[in-house]
C-alpha positions, 0 to 999 in steps of 0.5 A: 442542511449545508449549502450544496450549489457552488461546492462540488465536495458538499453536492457529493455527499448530497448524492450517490454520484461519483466525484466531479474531479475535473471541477473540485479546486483547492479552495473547496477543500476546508469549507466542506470539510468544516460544514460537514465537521459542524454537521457530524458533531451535531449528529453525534450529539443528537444521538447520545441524546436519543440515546439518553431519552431511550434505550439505544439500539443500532439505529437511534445510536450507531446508524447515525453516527456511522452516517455522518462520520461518512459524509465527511469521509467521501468529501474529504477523500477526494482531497487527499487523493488529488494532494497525492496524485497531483500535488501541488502548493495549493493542493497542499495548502489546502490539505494542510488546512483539512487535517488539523480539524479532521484529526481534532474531530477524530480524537474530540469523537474518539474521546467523547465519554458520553458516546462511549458509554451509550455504546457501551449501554447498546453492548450490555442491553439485551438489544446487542444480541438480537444484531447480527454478527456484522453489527456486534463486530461495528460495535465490539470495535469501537469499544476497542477503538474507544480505548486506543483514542484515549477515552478512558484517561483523566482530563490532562492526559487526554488532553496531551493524548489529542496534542500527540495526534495532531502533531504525528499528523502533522509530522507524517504530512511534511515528512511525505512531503519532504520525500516527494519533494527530494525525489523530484529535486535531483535529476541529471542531465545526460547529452553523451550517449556512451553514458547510457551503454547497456540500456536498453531502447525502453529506457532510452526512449523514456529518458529522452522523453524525461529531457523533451518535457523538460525542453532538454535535448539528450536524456534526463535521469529522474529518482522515479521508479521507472528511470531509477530502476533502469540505470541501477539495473542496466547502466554499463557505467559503474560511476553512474549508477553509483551516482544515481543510487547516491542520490536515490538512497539520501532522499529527504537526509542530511547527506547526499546531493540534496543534504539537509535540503528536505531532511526528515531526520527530526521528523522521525526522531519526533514521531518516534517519541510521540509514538512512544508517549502516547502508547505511554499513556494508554497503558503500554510498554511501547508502541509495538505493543499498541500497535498489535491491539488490531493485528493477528499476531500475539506480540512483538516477541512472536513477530521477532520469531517469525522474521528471524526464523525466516531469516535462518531459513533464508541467509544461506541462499542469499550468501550463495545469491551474492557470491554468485554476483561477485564472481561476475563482477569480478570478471568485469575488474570489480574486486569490491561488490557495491550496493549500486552493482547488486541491482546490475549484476543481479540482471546479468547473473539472470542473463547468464542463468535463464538466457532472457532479460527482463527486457525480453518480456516488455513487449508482451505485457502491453499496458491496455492488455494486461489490464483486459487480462487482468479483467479476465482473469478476475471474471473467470475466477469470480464470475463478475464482469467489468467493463469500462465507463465513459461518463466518469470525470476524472483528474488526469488524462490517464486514468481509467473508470470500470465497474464491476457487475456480477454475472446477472448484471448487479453492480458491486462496486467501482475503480479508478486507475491511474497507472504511470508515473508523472510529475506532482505524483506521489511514488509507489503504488497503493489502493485507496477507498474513495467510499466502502459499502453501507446500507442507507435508508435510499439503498447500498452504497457501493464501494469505489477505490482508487488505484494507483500504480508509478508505471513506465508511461507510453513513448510517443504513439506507442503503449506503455510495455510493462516489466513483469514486475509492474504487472505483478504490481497491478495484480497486486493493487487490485488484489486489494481493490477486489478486497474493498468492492466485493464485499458483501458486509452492509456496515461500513466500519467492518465493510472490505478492507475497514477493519480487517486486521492489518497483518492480514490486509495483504492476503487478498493481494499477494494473493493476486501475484500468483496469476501472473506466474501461471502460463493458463493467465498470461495466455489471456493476455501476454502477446506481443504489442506489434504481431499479436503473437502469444508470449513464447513457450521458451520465454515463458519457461524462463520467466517461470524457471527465474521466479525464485531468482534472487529470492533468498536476497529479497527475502532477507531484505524484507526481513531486514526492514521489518525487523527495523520497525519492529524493534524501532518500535518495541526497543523505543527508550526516552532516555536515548532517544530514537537511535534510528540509524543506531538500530537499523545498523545492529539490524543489519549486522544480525540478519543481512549479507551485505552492508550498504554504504554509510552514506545509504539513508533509506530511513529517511524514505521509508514512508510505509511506517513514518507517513503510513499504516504500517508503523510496527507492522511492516512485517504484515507483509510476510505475515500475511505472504504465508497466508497468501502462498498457502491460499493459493496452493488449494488451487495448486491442489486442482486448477487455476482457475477452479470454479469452486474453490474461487467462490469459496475464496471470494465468500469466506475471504473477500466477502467477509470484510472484517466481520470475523477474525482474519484468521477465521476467514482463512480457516473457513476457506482453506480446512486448517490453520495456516502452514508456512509451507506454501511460502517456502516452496514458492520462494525456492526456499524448501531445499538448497539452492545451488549458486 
């Protein structure tokens, strides 16, 4: 048993207690990481052994195992978290000196032959079929996952095979870095107030609140989402949008303000090849392919249908949607439409259409009540409750601990928030499991999740208002954390989110946007900040008739990025190399209305499939947005918030984890195959749309 007193990650996995973030340091980091490796290679080899003297059943072979890989999880998973919430040089080090060993022991466990085929024995013995669907899924998977990590390959080959994972990790930790580094580099300091003409006052107090941290005086322009967005989508003055949006799409490149400074050029070419090598080595054509042996869709030819299909059905609207942008620059003396006037201009054009500004909106969407709102809106649909805990030690004065209870007070699981953009904070907004559900000799272990969102933060005394996007964001994220907490499944492997197929992870979430479009829930919590009035009936019409405003651009762009990675992926070819800028332009010359600067390197940033989980398998996001849509017309087809058809949703979908196919989840709930329909219609898509 390792020494638990003074290291707060190893009294952790000693207890079902919630991390001591406030006491968790740096340096606790690799000796807790290395006593638990130390203790889990033990474990494993306990097992095979137990297995070897008798038949091996789930608990003399997977159960301890299982156990042991997640004590080493729940100790490790605080320490990626804080490297992303609150960076820092120790937080680095720290996280640097973690991930070699965690991924040496990931592929020393996926490779152990010995362990696969005491697996393999339990999936032939007559034991197999007296486990229940959940067990078999566990062990049907880490036969598949055997296979992927390279157990069946010859001594060299697996060994080159972990010399490829270790460095694709590594590469994806500097490659995240690189990007935060560059984001937080450039920043410009404004001190004449005529530059910010057509900014709006939210966006002025947040500048100036941007230059007073900084002991500044006037406003300071940063590359976070909350100051970027503003600019790009109310700066007056052209040259400094131009300007801002420069500096945003050469982050971490060879050009631009910060060129060559924090460049993840040959980062990207050298996890492109590694990518390419090791699904080489284990039999496939190229990574895309390696990449669908956990996915829904079929193969990378399907996916390529897919997206130009919905390319076709979408490039007509976007030509009309950017037309309409032109006519109104022009106005303005503009001949030439810009990539950093689509943004400005896409704001005016809803100005003209729908007579309301985003803007309009922001004092209506409180941070503190669209967050009850949500609650509301969950508890309604899913009859559990959530409340808030105050004895839960947190890293940041802004995050938030809630429970989740079900209506006769069983607890489901836990949530931190960590909701506004700081300094030292990874960009975007993303769920994370601290610890999934599992069953124990003492009990269930209840899932927790972190999530965290880059909102605009309070000015001064007054709360955070957010735009209707950054609530659509919240609903979403948690979309995802209703997804890992309500889970029913006992076996963490296959418990939530832990294993669902990746093309299918964004159901749950997508899902969860739709609420913030329907009058019946924002009723429950849009009203305004200072009055307590509720959000207008003639402001909501114009936020529901503007819905599908820009859809067929937005559409496109996804297309866009999608079918980048893909081909990226599926087109890899060692004797020319990664052709990563080669490929986006051919992509873009196919399927987008406008081409943006040559300058432009949003590859560079493009952290979902360099430094995440979606490497040819970004198009899940419209994947799975077809299911999403279609999910939620049934309760189109009755009401909002129908009892009935909620449960179902939450026992065929949410429950379910990944102890059958996705797409039988689906089924289960919605009576058929999935249509393509839902999506359209929502989008605006099903007919023309004039200009």
């Amino acid at each position: 048993m390792t020494d638990t007193r003074d290291n707060p990650l190893l009294r952790l996995v000693e207890t079902d207690q919630l991390p001591e973030f406030d006491a968790i340091a740096p340096a606790h980091a690799e000796p807790a990481v290395d006593a638990l490796i130390d203790e889990a290679r033990a474990a494993v080899d306990q097992a095979i052994a137990k297995a070897a003297d008798t038949a091996p059943t789930w608990a003399n072979l997977i159960a301890p195992v299982d156990a042991a890989q997640d004590r080493l999880g729940r100790a490790f998973s605080p320490v990626s978290h804080l490297h992303s919430v609150m960076d820092s040089p120790a937080w680095r080090e720290a996280y640097q000196a973690c991930l070699p060993k965690l991924t040496a022991f990931s592929s020393e466990i996926g490779q152990n032959g010995d362990l696969f085929e005491a697996v393999q024995r339990l999936r032939d013995s007559a034991e197999y079929a007296r486990l229940d669907a959940a067990q078999q899924r566990v062990i049907d998977d880490m036969l598949r996952d055997f296979r992927l990590a390279g157990v069946a390959l010859d001594d060299d080959a697996k060994a080159r095979y972990r010399e490829i994972a270790q460095r694709r990790s590594e590469l994806a930790t500097t490659y995240q870095q690189n990007l935060l580094d560059a984001t937080q580099a450039w920043r410009r300091h404004i001190t004449d107030e005529t530059e910010l003409a057509g900014l709006p006052d939210s966006a002025r107090a947040l500048l100036a609140q941007n230059a007073a941290s900084k002991d500044l005086d006037g406003w300071l322009v940063t590359l976070d989402a909350p100051s970027f967005i503003a600019v790009l989508s109310h700066a007056a003055d052209r040259g400094l949008r131009a300007e801002v949006y420069e500096a945003f799409s050469t982050r971490a490149s060879d050009v631009g303000p910060n060129g060559g400074e924090y460049d993840n050029s040959a980062l990207m070419d050298e996890i492109l090849a590694l990518r390419h090598e090791a699904a080489g080595l284990l039999g496939f054509a190229n990574y895309a392919e390696q990449s669908l042996a956990t996915k829904m869709a079929d193969s990378p030819d399907q996916i390529e249908r897919f997206l130009l299909d919905l390319a076709e059905r979408t490039r007509d609207t976007a030509r009309s949607e950017l037309d309409a942008l032109r006519t109104l620059a022009r106005a303005d003396g503009i001949d030439t439409l810009e990539a950093w006037d689509v943004p400005y201009y896409a704001e005016r054009l809803k100005e003209q259409r729908y007579d309301f500004s985003d803007e309009d909106l922001r004092p209506y969407f409180p941070a503190p009540a669209v967050v009850d709102g949500l609650f509301r809106v969950v508890e309604r649909l899913y009859d559990v409750r959530i409340r808030q805990r105050h004895d839960v030690r947190t890293w940041h004065d802004d995050v938030t601990v809630y429970e989740i209870r079900d209506a006769d007070g069983a607890p489901r699981g836990v949530f931190y928030l960590d909701p506004y953009a700081r300094e030292g904070k990874r960009g975007g907004a993303w769920m994370d499991g601290f610890q999934n559900r599992r069953v124990h000799a003492d009990g269930i272990q209840l899932p927790v999740a972190f999530l965290t969102c880059n909102f605009s933060p309070p000015i001064g005394d007054a709360p955070a208002l957010l735009t209707h996007d950054e609530v659509t964001t919240l609903f979403h994220e948690f979309g995802h954390g209703l997804h890992h907490m309500l889970t029913r499944v006992d076996y963490a492997p296959v418990a939530g989110i832990a294993g669902v197929e990746w093309d299918a992870v964004e159901l749950p979430s997508q899902f969860m946007e739709n609420w913030c479009w329907a009058r019946e829930s924002l009723d429950l919590f849009a009203a305004h900040h200072e009055t307590g009035a509720p959000l207008p009936a003639d402001l909501f019409d114009k936020l529901a008739a503007s819905r599908n405003h820009m859809a067929g651009w937005q559409m496109l762009r996804q297309v866009e990025f999608s079918l980048f990675d893909l081909r990226l992926h599926r087109d890899y070819d060692p004797g020319r190399g990664a052709r990563v800028l080669e490929t986006l332009d051919a992509v873009r010359a196919e399927v987008a209305v406008m081409t943006p600067p040559s300058f432009n390197r949003f590859p560079h940033s493009f952290m979902h499939i360099f430094a995440g989980g979606y490497a040819a398998g970004y198009y899940s996001y419209k994947w799975a947005e077809v299911l999403s849509a279609d999910a939620f017309s049934a309760f189109e087809e009755t009401t909002l918030f129908d009892t009935t058809t909620g449960r179902r949703f939450l026992t065929e979908v949410l429950e379910r984890g990944a102890t059958r196919d996705a797409i039988d989840n689906f089924i289960a709930f919605r009576g058929r195959e999935p249509s393509i329909d839902a999506l359209l219609r929502h989008s605006g898509l099903d007919e023309p749309r004039a200009a």
